[in-house]
N, C-alpha and C positions, 0 to 999 in steps of 0.2 A: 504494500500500500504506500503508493508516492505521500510524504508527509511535509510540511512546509518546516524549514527551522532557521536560524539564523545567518547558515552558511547557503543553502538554496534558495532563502528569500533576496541575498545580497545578489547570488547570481542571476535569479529572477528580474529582479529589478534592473540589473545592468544591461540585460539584455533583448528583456521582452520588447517586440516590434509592434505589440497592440496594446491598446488601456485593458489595466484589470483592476478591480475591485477585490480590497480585503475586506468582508462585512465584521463589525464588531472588533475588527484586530486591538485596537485603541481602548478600549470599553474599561480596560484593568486602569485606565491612566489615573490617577486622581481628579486628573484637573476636568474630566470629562465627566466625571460625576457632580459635581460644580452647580449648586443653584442661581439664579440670577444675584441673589443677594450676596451670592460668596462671591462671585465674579466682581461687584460693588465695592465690596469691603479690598478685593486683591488691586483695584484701580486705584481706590482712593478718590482723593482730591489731584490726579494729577489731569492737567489741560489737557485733552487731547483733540490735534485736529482730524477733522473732518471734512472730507469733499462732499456738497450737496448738490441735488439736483433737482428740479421740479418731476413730480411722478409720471405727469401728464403729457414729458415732451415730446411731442410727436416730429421726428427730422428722418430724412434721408438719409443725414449722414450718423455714425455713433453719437455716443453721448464726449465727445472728447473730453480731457480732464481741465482742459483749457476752458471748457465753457460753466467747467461746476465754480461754484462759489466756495469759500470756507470758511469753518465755522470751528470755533474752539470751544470746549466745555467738558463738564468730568461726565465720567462714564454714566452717572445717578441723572444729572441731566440730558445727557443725551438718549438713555432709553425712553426718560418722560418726553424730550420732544418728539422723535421718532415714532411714539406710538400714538399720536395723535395730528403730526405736520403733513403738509401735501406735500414734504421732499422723502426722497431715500436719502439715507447716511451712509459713509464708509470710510473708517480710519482703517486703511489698506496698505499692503506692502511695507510695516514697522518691523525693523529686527528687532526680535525679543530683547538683545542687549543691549540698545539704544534709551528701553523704557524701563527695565527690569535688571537687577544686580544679581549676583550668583547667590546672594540670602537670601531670596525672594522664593516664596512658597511656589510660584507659576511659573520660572529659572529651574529650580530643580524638578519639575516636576516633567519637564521635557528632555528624551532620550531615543536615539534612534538606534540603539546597541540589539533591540530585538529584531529591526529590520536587516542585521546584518553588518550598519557600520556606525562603530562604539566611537569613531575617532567623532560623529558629528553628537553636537548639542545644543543648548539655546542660543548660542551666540551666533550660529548657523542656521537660525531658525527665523522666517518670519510669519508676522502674525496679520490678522484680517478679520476684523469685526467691523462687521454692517450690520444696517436693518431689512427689512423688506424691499425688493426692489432694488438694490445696492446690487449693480453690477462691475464687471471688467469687459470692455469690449473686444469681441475677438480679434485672438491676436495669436502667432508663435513665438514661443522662447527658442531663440536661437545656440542658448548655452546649457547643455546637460535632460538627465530626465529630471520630471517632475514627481515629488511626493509628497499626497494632501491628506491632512489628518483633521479632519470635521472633528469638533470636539462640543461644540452645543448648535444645535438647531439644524435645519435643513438646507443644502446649497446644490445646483442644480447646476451641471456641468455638460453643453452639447460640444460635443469636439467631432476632428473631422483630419482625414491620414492626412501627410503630408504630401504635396503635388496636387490640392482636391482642386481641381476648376471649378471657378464662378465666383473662389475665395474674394477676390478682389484684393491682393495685398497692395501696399501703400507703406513707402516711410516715412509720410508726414501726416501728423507729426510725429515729427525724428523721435525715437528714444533708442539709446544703445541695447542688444539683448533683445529688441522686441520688434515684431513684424508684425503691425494693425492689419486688420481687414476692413476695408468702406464700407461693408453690409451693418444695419444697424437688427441688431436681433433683440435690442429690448423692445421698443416701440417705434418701428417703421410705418412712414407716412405712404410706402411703396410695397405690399407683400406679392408683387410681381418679380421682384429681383431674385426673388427662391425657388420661382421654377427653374428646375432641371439642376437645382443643387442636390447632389445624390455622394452618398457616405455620411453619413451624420449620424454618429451615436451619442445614446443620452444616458446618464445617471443623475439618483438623487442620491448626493451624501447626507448620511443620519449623523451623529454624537457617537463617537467611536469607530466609525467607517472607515477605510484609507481608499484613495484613486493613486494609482502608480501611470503615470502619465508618462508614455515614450518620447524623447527626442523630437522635435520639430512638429507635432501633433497641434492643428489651431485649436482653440477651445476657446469656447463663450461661457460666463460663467455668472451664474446670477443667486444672490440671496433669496430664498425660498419663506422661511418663517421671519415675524417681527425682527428675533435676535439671533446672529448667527456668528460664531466663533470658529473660524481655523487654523490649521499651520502650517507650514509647508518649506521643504526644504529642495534647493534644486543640487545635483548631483553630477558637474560635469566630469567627477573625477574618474567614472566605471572606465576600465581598460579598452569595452568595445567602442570606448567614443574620445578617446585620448584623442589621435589624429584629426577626426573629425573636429575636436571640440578646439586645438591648436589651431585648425585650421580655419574655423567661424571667428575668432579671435581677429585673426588681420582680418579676414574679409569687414570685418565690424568695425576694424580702425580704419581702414580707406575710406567706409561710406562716410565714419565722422569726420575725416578730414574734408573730405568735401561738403558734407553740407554748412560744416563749420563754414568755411569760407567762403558758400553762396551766401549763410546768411548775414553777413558780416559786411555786403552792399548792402543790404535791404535798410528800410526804413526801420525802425524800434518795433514799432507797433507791428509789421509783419512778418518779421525774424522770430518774434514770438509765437504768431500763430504756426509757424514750421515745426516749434518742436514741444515738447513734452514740459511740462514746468518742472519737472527734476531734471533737465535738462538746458536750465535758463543760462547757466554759465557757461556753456558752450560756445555762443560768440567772443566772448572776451579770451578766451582759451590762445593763447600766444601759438604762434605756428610753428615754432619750436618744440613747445609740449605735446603738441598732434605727432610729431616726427617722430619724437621719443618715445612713444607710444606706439608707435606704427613699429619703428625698430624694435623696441624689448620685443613686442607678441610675434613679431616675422623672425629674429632669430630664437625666441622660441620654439618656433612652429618648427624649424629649423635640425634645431635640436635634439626636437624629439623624433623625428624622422630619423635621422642621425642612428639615434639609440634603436627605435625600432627597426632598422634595417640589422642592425649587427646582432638584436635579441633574436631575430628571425636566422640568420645564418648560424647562432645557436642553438635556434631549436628552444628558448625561454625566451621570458618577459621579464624584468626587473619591475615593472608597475605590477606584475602578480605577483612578486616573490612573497608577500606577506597574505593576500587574496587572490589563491589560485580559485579562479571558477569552477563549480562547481556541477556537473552534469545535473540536468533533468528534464523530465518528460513534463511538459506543459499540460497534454492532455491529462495525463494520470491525475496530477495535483488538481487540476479541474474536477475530474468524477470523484475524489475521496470528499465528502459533503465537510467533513470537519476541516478541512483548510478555509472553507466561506470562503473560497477563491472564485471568483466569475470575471466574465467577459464585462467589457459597457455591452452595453446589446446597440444593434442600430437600429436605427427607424426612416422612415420612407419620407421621401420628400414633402409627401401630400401631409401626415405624422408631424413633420417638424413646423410645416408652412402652420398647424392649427396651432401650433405650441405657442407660435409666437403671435397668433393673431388673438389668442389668448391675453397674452402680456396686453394687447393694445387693449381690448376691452377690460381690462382688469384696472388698466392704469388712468386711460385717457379719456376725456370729454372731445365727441366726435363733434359735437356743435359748438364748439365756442371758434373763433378764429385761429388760421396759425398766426401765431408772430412773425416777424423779419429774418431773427433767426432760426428759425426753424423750417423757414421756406429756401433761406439762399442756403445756410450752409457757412461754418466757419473756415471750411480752407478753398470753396470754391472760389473767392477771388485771387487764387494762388495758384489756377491751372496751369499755366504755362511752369512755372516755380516748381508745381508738385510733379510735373509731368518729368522734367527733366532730371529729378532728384530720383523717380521710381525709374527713370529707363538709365541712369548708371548703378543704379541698385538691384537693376537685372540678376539675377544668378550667371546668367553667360558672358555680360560683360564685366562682372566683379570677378567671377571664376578668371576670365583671362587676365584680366588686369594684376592679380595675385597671381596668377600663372608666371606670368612673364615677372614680375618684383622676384618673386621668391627662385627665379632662375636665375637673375642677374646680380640675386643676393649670394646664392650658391656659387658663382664662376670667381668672384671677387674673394670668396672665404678662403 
């Protein structure tokens, strides 16, 4: 009987090529035991902000994070506003260590030593509490897999392989690691742009669930109940994605080099709408510092090549020496029922078009007017801008571009 353990789950995770779902894995944590009022008391009085957004907004384009507002307040307040405001909340993407010390009851309480690897913990770990409606618009992580641990309420995740056409990807706005999609899948003004999108699988996460999310996988991801708490930690360090992941690395320092420096003519005001607001110090980014950054990851990438050629004419790996991978049967670990191991399952185009046409009637008043922005569109007066930003952000023409650097870097070494 294939049995899940520490050592098959690490190599699970490294290498699974589709989403699977751990039911319950989580369930022992303490922190997932946790009543609203414990969560209260583990916040305190510290500010925390918040990106808001009206529930109602009906656009074209996502909700970008550029159009949310913010809003600061403790945790005690923010569930009282949230459960009665026409906005959704989301204090999204915190590292645990940023808000939490290693004395701290919800620090120690996170460990990823049963998934396999003891070396990660909260300081590797980030967090994500929203309300209802608190979304991330789809997007791919371009660095590592992803691992999510629902730990209170329910979070609703449609994701879709890598290479799906109709994705619509998009760099602007720019953020390093992260590849948008123009589809808006909370509340679109448009449910015509999802015919013929096909591959879309969905899960809900519960309180103590995990989603192990492969490599370049897009995923939409939206708060399900009032209150929703998770974690998650990404993972580019698995052996099968060493090269690859060296390799996303420059490709992701050439696109910032250049969008750096287109937006760097731009007016203020339009340079911001290109990119991400944790992203706002990018124009000022000295073109020296882009360099050096482009150099460290391109003779990294370098590097490891290097190694991984000479580990292959030995016949090992020195990035396994400590975690040799470990064989198993995907199917088997699937039919033994006590792993709570499953598939996302998919669902059919027509399945996903009602999902979200769902979200519209749930969220928005069809009779009121749209507003201005919700009709034009926050980077549509950026077409020419966005256009030329997403056709050197090609895959074919970064692939060569880095092609050609990393050959002319190699004949010089």
């Amino acid at each position: 009987m294939a049995t899940l353990n520490e050592e098959v789950l690490r190599s699970l995770i490294s290498n699974t090529t589709v989403p699977l779902i751990l039911r319950g894995f989580v369930k022992n944590w303490s922190i997932c035991q946790w009543s609203v009022e414990k969560w209260t008391t583990v916040f305190g009085e510290k500010q925390i902000p918040l990106r808001c957004m009206k529930k109602d907004f009906l656009s074209d384009e996502p909700c970008w994070e550029r159009r949310c507002t913010k809003k600061s307040m403790t945790f005690k307040e923010f569930l009282d506003v949230s459960a009665t405001g026409d906005e959704w909340m989301y204090f999204d993407y915190k590292y645990v260590y940023q808000w939490f010390n290693g004395q701290d009851e919800f620090y120690k309480g996170i460990s990823w030593k049963e998934f396999g690897f003891p070396e990660k913990d909260a300081s590797d770990t980030t967090l994500w509490v929203g309300s209802k409606g608190a979304h991330t618009p789809a997007h791919i992580d371009t660095y590592g897999v992803n691992v999510v641990t629902q730990v209170y309420g329910t979070k609703r995740w449609i994701v879709f392989p890598p290479g799906t056409e109709g994705m619509k990807p998009t760099r602007v706005p720019y953020e390093e690691s992260s590849i948008y999609s123009e589809l808006n899948f909370f509340c679109p003004n448009n449910l015509e742009v999802f015919n013929g999108l096909k591959g879309a699988h969905i899960v809900d996460l519960h309180a103590g669930d995990v989603l192990i999310l492969p490599w370049r996988w897009w995923h939409y991801v939206q708060n399900v109940d009032p209150l929703n708490i998770s974690l998650n930690v990404w993972l580019p360090e698995v052996c099968r994605l060493l090269d690859q992941h060296s390799s996303a690395l420059v490709s992701e320092a050439l696109i910032k080099m250049f969008v750096a420096q287109i937006c760097k003519d731009l007016p203020q005001e339009t340079a911001r709408l290109m990119v991400n607001p944790n992203e706002d110090d990018l124009v000022d980014t000295p073109l020296s510092v882009l360099f050096l950054q482009l150099e460290t990851v391109a003779n990294a990438h370098l590097d490891k090549k290097r190694k991984l050629r000479r580990a292959k004419r030995q016949k090992t790996c020195e990035e396994e020496t400590d975690h040799t991978p470990v064989a198993y049967d995907l199917n088997a670990l699937l039919e033994n029922k006590a792993n709570n191991l499953e598939k996302v399952p998919k669902i059919s185009t027509e399945e996903l078009i009602k999902l979200v046409k769902q979200n519209v009637d749930t969220f928005v008043n069809r009779d009121r007017p749209l507003c201005d922005d919700e009709i034009d569109g926050s980077t549509s007066p950026l077409c020419l801008t966005k256009a030329v930003i997403n056709a050197y952000s090609e895959s074919n023409v970064i692939d060569l571009v880095k092609q050609n650097l990393l050959a002319r870097l190699s004949s010089m070494s």
